[in-house]
N, C-alpha and C positions, 0 to 999 in steps of 0.2 A: 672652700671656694675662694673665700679672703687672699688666702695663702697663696693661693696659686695665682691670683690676679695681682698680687703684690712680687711674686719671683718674674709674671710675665712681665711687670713695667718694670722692674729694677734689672732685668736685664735688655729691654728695648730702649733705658737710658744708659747702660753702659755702653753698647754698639755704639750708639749715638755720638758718644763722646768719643771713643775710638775712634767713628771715622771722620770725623771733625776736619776742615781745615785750619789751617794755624800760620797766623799772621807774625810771617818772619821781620818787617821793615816798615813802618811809615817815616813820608817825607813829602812836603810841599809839592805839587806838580804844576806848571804852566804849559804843559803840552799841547792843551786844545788851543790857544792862544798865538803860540810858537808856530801851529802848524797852519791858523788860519792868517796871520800875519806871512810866514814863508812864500805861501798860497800867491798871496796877491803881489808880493813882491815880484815873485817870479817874473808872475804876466806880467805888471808893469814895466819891469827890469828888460824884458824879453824886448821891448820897443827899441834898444837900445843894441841888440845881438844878443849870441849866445855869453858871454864874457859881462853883459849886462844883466840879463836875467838869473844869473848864478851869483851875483854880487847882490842883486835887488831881492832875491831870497833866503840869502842869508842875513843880510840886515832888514829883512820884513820879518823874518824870525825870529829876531831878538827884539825888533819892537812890540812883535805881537807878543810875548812874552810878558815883555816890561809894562802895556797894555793893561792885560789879565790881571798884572800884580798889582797894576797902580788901581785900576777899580776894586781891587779887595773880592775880585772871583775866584781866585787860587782854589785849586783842588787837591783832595789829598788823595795819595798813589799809597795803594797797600800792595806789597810785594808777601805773596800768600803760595804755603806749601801746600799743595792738594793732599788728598787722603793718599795717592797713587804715588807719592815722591813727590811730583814735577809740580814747578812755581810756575804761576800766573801772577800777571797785575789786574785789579781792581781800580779803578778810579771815581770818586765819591767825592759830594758837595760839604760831607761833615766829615767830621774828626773825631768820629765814635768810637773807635774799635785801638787799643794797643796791644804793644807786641809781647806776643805768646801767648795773647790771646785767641781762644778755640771758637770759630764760625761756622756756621750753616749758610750754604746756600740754596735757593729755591726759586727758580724759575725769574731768575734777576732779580732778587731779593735779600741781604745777605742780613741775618741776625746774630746776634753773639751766642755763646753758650753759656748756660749758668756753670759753674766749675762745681 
């Protein structure tokens, strides 16, 4: 009975690991920042015409950007290959997870895997 309950979990950890995702790329992200800065540029810009409001969100873009970074809120972006081939981004308040390292995720919860 041992035996059998030790082949059952040593093979429901190897699936496991197989079908893993695996974290191709981390890198600094200010994209929440970038896009709530663009955001208001826009409108503001928009008082001004159309020729204003495409100027007003793009440089609300990069303030909101430079914003995010000067408060020390940066996010880090994982660029992650599914079990299925196909990459996904992740974006995350830590800097937990490096690359080729194998994750789990669950229900917006993402944990690493033991190797």
């Amino acid at each position: 009975m041992k035996k059998a309950m030790a082949v059952v979990l040593g093979t429901m950890l190897a699936v496991g690991a197989a079908n893993a995702d695996e974290i191709l790329e981390v890198r600094r992200d200010t994209m929440v920042g970038g896009g709530f800065g663009g955001l208001s540029g826009f409108m503001l810009g928009a008082v001004a015409g159309p020729i204003g409001a495409l100027v007003g969100g793009g440089l609300g873009y990069l303030a909101g950007q430079g914003v995010q970074q000067g408060a020390g809120l940066e996010q880090t972006l994982y660029v992650v290959r599914r079990e299925d081939g196909s990459i996904d981004r992740i974006r995350s308040s830590d800097g937990g997870f490096l690359v080729g390292q194998q994750i789990r995720r669950d229900d917006g919860h993402v944990t690493a895997m033991q190797p």
